[in-house]
C-alpha atoms as an extended CHARMM CRD file, in Angstrom:
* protein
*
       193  EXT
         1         1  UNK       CA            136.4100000000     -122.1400000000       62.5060000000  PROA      1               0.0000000000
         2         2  UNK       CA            135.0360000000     -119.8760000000       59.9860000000  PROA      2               0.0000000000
         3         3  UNK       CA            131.7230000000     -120.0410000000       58.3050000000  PROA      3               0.0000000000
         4         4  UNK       CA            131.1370000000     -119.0760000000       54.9980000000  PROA      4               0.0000000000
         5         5  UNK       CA            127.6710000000     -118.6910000000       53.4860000000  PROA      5               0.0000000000
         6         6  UNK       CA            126.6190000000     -119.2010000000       49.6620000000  PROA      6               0.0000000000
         7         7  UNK       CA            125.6310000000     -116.2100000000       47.4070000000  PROA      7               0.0000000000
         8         8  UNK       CA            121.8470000000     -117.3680000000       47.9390000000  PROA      8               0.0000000000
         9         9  UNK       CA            122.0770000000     -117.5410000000       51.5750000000  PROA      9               0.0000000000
        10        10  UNK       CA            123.8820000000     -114.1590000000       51.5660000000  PROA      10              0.0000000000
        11        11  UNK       CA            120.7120000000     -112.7380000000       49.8670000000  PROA      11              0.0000000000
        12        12  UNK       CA            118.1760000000     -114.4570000000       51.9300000000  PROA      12              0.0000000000
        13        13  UNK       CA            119.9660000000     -112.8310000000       54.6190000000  PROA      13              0.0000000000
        14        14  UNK       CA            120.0120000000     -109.4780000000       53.6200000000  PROA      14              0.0000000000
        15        15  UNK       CA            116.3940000000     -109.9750000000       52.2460000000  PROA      15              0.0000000000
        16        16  UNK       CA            115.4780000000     -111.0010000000       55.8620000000  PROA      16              0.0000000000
        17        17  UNK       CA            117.4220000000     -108.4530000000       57.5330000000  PROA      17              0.0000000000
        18        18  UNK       CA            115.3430000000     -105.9190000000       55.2240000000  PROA      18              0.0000000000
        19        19  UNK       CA            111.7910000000     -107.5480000000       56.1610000000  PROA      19              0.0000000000
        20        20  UNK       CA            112.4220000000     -107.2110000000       59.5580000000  PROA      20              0.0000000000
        21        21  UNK       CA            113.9400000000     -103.7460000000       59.1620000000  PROA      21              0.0000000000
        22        22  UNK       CA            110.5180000000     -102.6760000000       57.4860000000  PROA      22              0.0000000000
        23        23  UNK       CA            108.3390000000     -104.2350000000       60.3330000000  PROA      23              0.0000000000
        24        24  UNK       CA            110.4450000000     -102.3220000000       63.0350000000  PROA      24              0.0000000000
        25        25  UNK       CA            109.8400000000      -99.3080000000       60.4470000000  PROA      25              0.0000000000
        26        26  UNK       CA            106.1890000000      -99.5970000000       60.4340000000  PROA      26              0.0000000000
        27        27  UNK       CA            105.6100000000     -100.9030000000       63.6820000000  PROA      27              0.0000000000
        28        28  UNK       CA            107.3030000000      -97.2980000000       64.9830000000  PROA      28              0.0000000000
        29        29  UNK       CA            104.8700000000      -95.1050000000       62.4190000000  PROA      29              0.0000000000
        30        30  UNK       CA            102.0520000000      -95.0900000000       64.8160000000  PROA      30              0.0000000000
        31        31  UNK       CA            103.2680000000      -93.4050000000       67.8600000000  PROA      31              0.0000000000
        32        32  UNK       CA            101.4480000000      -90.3840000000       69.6240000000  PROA      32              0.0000000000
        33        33  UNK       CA            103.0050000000      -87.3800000000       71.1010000000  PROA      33              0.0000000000
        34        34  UNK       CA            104.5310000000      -87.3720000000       75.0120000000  PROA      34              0.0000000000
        35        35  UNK       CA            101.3060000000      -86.1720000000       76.5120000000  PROA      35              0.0000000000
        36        36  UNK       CA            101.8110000000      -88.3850000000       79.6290000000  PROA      36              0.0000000000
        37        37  UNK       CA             99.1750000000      -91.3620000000       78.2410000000  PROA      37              0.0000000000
        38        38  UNK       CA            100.1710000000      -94.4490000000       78.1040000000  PROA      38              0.0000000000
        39        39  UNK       CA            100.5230000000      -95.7790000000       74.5680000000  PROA      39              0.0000000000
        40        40  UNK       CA             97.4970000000      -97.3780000000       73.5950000000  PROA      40              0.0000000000
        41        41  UNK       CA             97.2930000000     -101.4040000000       72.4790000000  PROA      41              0.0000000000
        42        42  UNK       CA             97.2510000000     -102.5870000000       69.2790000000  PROA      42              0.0000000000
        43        43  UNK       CA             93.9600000000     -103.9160000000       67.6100000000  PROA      43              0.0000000000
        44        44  UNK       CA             93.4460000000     -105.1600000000       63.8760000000  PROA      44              0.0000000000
        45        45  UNK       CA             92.6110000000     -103.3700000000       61.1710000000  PROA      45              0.0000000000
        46        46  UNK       CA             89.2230000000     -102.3810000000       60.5640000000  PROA      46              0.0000000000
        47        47  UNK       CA             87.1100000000     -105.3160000000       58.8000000000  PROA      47              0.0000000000
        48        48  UNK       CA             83.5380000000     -105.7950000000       57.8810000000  PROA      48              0.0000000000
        49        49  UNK       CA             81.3000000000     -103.2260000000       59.2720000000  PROA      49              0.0000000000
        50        50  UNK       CA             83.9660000000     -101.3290000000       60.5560000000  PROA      50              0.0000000000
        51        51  UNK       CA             82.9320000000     -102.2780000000       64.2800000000  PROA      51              0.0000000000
        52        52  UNK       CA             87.1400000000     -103.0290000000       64.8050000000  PROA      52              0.0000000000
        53        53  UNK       CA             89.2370000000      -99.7640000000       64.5260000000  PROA      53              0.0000000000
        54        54  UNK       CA             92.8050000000      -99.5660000000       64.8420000000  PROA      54              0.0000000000
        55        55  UNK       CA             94.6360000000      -98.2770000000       67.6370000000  PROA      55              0.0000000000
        56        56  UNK       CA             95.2730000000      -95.4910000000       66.2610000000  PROA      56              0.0000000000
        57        57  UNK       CA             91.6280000000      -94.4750000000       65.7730000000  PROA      57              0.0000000000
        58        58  UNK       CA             91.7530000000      -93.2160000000       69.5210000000  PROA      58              0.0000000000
        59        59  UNK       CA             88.2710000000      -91.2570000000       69.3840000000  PROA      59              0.0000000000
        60        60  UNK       CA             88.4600000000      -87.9600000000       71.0530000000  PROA      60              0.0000000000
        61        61  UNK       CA             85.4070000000      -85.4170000000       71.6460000000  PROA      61              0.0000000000
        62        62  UNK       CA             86.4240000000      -82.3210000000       70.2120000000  PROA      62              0.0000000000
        63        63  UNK       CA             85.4780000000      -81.4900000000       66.5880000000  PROA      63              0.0000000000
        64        64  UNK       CA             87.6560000000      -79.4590000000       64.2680000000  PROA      64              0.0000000000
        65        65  UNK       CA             85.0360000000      -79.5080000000       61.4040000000  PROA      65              0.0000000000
        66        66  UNK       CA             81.8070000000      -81.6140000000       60.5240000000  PROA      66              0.0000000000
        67        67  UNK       CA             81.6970000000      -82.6640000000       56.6170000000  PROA      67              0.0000000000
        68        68  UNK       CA             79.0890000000      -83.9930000000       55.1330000000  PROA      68              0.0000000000
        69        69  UNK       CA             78.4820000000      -86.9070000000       52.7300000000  PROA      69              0.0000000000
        70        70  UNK       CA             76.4140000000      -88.6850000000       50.5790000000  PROA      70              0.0000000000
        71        71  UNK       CA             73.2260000000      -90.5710000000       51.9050000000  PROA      71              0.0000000000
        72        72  UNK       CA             73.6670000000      -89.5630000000       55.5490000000  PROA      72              0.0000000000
        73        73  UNK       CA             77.0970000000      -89.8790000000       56.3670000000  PROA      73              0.0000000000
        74        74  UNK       CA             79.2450000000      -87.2790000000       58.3370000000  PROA      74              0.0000000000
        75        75  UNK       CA             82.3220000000      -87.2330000000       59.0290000000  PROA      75              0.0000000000
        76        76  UNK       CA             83.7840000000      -85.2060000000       61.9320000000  PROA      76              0.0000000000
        77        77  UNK       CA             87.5510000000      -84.3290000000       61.9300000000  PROA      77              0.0000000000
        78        78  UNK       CA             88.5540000000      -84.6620000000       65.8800000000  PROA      78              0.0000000000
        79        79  UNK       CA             92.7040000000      -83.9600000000       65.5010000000  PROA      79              0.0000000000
        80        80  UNK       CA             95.1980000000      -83.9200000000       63.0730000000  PROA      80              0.0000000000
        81        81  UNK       CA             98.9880000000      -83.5830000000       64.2200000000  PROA      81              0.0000000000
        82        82  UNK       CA            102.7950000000      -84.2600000000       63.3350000000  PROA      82              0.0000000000
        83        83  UNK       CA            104.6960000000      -86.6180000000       64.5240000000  PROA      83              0.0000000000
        84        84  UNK       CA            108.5290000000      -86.7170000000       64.7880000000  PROA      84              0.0000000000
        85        85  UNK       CA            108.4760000000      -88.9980000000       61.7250000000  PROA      85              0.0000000000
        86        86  UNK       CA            107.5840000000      -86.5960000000       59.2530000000  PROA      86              0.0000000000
        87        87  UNK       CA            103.9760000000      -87.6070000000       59.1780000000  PROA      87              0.0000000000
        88        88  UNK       CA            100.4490000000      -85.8710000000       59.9180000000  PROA      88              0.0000000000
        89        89  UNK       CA             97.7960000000      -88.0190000000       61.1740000000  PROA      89              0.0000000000
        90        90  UNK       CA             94.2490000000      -87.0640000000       61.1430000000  PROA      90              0.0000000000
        91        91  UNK       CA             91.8180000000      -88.9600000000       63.4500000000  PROA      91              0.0000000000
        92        92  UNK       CA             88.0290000000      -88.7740000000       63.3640000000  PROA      92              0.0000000000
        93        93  UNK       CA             84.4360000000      -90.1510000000       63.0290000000  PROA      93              0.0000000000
        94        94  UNK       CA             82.3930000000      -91.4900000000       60.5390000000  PROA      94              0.0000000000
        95        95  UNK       CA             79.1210000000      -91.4420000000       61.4810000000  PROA      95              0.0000000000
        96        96  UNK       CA             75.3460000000      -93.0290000000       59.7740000000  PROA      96              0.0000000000
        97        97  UNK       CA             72.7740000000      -90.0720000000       60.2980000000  PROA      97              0.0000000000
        98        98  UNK       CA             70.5460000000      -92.1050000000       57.8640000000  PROA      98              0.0000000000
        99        99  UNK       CA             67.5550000000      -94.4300000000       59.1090000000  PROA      99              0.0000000000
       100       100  UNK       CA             69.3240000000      -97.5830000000       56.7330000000  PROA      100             0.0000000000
       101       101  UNK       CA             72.8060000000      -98.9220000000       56.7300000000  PROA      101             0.0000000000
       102       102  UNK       CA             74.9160000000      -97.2690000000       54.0970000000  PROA      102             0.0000000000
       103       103  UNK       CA             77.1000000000      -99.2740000000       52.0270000000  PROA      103             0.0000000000
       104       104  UNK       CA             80.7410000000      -97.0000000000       51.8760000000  PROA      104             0.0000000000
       105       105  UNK       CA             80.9750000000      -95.4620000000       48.1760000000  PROA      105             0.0000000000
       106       106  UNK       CA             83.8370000000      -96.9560000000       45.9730000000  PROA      106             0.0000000000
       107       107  UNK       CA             85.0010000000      -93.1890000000       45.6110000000  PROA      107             0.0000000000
       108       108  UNK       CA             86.2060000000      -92.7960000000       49.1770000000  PROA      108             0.0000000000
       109       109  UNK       CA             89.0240000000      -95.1180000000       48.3240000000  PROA      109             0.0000000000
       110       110  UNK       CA             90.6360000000      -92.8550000000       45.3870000000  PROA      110             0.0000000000
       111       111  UNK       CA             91.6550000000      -93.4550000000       41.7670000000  PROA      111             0.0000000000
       112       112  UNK       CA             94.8870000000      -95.1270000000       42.1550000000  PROA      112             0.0000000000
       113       113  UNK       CA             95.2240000000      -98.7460000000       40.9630000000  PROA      113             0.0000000000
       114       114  UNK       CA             97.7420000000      -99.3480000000       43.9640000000  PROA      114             0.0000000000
       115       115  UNK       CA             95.2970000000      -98.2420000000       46.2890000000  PROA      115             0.0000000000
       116       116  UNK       CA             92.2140000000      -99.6090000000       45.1620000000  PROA      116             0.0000000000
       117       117  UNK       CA             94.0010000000     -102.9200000000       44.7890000000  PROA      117             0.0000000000
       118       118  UNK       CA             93.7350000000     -103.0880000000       48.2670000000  PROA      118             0.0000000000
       119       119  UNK       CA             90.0270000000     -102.9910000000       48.8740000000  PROA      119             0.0000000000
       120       120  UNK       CA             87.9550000000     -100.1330000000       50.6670000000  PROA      120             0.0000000000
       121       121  UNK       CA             89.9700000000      -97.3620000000       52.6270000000  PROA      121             0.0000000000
       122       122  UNK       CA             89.4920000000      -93.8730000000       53.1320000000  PROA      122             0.0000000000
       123       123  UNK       CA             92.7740000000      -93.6880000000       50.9620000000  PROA      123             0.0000000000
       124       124  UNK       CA             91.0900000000      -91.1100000000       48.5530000000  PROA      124             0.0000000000
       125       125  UNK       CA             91.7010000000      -88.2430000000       51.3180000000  PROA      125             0.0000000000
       126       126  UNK       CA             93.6240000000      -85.5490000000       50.7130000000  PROA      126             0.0000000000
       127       127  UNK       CA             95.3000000000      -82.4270000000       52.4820000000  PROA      127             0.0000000000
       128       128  UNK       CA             95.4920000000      -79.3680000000       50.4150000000  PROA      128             0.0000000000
       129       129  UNK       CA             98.1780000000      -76.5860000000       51.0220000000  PROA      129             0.0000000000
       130       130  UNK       CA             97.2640000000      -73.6700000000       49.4070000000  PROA      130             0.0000000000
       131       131  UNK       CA             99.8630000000      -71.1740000000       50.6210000000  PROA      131             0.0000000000
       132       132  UNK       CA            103.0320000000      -73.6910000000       49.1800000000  PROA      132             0.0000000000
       133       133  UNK       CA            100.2040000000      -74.8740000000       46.5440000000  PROA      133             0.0000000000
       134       134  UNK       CA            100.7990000000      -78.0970000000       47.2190000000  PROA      134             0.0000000000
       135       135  UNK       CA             98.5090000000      -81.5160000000       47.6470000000  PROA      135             0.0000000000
       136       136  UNK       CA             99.5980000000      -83.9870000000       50.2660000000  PROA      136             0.0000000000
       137       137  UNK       CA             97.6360000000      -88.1180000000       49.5570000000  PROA      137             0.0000000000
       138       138  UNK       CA             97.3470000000      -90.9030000000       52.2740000000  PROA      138             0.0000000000
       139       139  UNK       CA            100.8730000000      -92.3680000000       52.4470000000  PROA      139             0.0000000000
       140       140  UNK       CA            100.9850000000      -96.2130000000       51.3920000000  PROA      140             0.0000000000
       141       141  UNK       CA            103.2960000000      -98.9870000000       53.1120000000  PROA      141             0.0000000000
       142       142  UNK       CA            105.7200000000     -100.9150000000       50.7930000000  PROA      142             0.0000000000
       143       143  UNK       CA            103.1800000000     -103.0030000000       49.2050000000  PROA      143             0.0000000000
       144       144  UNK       CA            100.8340000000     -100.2040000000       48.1210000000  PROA      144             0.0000000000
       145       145  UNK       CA             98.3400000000     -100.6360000000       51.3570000000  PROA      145             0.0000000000
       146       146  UNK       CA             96.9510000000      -96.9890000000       52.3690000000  PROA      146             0.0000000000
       147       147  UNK       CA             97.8820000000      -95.9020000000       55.7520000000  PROA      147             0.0000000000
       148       148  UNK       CA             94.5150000000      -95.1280000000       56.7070000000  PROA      148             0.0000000000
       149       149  UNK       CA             91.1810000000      -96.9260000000       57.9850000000  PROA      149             0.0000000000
       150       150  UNK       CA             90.5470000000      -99.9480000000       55.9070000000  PROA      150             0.0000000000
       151       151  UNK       CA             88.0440000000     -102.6580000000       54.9860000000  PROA      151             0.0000000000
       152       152  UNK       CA             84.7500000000     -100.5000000000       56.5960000000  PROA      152             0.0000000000
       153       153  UNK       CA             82.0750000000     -101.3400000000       53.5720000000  PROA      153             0.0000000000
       154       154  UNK       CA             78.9050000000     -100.5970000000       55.5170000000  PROA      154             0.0000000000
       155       155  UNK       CA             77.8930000000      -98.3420000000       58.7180000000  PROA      155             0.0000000000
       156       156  UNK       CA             74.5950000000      -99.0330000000       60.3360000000  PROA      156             0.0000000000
       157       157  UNK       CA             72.0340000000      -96.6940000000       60.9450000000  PROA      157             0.0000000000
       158       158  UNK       CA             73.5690000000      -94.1300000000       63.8980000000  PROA      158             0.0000000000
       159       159  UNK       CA             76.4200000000      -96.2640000000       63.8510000000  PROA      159             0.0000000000
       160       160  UNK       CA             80.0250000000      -94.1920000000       64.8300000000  PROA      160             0.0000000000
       161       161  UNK       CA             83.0080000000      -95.5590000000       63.4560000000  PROA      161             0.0000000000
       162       162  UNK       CA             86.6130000000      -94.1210000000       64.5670000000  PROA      162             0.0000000000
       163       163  UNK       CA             89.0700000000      -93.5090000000       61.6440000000  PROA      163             0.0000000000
       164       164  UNK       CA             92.4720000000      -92.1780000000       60.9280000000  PROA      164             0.0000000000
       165       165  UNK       CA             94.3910000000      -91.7680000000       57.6740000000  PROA      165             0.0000000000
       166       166  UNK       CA             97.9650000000      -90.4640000000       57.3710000000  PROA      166             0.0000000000
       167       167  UNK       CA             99.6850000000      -88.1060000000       55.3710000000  PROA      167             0.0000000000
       168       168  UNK       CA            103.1500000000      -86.1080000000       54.7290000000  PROA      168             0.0000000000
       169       169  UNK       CA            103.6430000000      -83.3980000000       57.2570000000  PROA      169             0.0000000000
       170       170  UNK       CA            103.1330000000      -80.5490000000       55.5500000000  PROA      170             0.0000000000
       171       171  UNK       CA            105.8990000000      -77.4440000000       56.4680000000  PROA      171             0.0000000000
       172       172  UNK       CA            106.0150000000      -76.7280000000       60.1390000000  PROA      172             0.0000000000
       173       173  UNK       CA            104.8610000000      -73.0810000000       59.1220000000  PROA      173             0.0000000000
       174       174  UNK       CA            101.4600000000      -74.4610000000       57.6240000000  PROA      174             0.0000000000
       175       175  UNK       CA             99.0140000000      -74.6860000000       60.4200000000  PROA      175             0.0000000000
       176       176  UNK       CA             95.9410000000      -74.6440000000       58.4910000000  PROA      176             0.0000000000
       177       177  UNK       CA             95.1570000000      -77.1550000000       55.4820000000  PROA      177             0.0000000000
       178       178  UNK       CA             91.7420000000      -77.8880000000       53.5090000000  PROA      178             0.0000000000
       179       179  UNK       CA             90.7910000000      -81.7040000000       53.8490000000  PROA      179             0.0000000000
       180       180  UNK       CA             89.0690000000      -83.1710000000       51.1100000000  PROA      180             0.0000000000
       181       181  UNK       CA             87.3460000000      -87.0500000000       50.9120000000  PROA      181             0.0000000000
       182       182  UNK       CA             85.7630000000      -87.8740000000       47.4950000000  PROA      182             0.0000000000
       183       183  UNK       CA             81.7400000000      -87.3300000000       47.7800000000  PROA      183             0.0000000000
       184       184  UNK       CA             81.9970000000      -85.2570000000       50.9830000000  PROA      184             0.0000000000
       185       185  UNK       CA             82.1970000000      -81.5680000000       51.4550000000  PROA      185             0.0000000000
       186       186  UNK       CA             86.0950000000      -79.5560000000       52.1470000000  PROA      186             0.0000000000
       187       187  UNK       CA             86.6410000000      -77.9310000000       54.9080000000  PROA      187             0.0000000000
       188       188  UNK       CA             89.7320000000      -76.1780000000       56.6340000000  PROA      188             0.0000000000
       189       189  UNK       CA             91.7660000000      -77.8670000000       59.5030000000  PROA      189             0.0000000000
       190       190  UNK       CA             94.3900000000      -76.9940000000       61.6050000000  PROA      190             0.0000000000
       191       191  UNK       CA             97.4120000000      -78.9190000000       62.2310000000  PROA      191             0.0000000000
       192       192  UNK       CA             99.0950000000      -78.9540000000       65.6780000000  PROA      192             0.0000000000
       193       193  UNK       CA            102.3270000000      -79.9430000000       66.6640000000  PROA      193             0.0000000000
């Protein structure tokens, strides 16, 4: 007995097999390096306040650089490494030095329609190569999203939210990039892996 599909159900087909592709696609983007932790569990996306990072907003103590923002905020650059995958993920902290609760300027979140469409991110960051002279944006999934720490509109006063936001890997030879956020000072980080 053969079965024989319809030219719509063909494409529904090959539309699902695509969707589910993708998912397996993104669901793989997020893995860490084979330092001998377990893989850590996945949480929802940042929301609100910014009290619910993702899992891959893993805080970690040491501080590449300290940048500093408008109204109080800081934000301290922990890591930032390659993956397999082509990518470079940079994890930190932003933190509320200020005695109020800061509402998260509009600016952090770029100038790009696509982006903005998608409310409040950190999706304005950028990593600057100035040896290949060459500037690197937060990547964005196949509907335009930012791959970076999302919906955080407000921090509290000495509030400490974790955040991430991913980018191309720049050439294995380039160790050392300047990070920039809109409204907060550069600096220089290095890139392991």
């Amino acid at each position: 007995m053969s079965i024989r599909f319809t030219t719509k159900a063909q494409r529904g087909m090959v539309a699902l097999t695509v969707a589910a592709g993708l998912a397996l696609g993104v669901a793989g983007c997020g893995g860490g390096g084979d330092d001998g932790k377990s893989p850590e569990k996945s949480a929802p996306a940042s929301k609100g306040d910014g009290s619910a990072p993702s899992a891959q907003e893993g805080p970690t103590d040491q501080v590449q650089i300290e940048l500093k923002g408008p109204g109080g905020l800081l934000l301290q650059v922990t890591s930032a490494e390659r993956d397999a995958g082509g990518f470079a993920t940079v994890n930190g902290t932003l933190k509320n030095e200020s005695d109020k609760t800061l509402t998260l300027p509009a600016q952090l979140s770029g100038n790009e329609t696509e982006v903005i469409r998608n409310g409040q991110s950190l999706g304005g960051a950028t990593l600057v190569d100035s040896k290949s002279k060459k500037r690197y944006y937060v990547l964005r999934d196949t509907e335009g999203r930012p791959l970076t720490t999302t919906g955080i509109s407000r921090v509290k006063s000495g509030e400490t939210v974790p955040v991430f936001m991913q980018f191309p890997s720049p050439p294995n030879e380039t160790t050392e990039v300047t990070f920039q956020l809109p409204m907060f000072a550069s600096g220089n980080i290095t890139i392991a892996g």
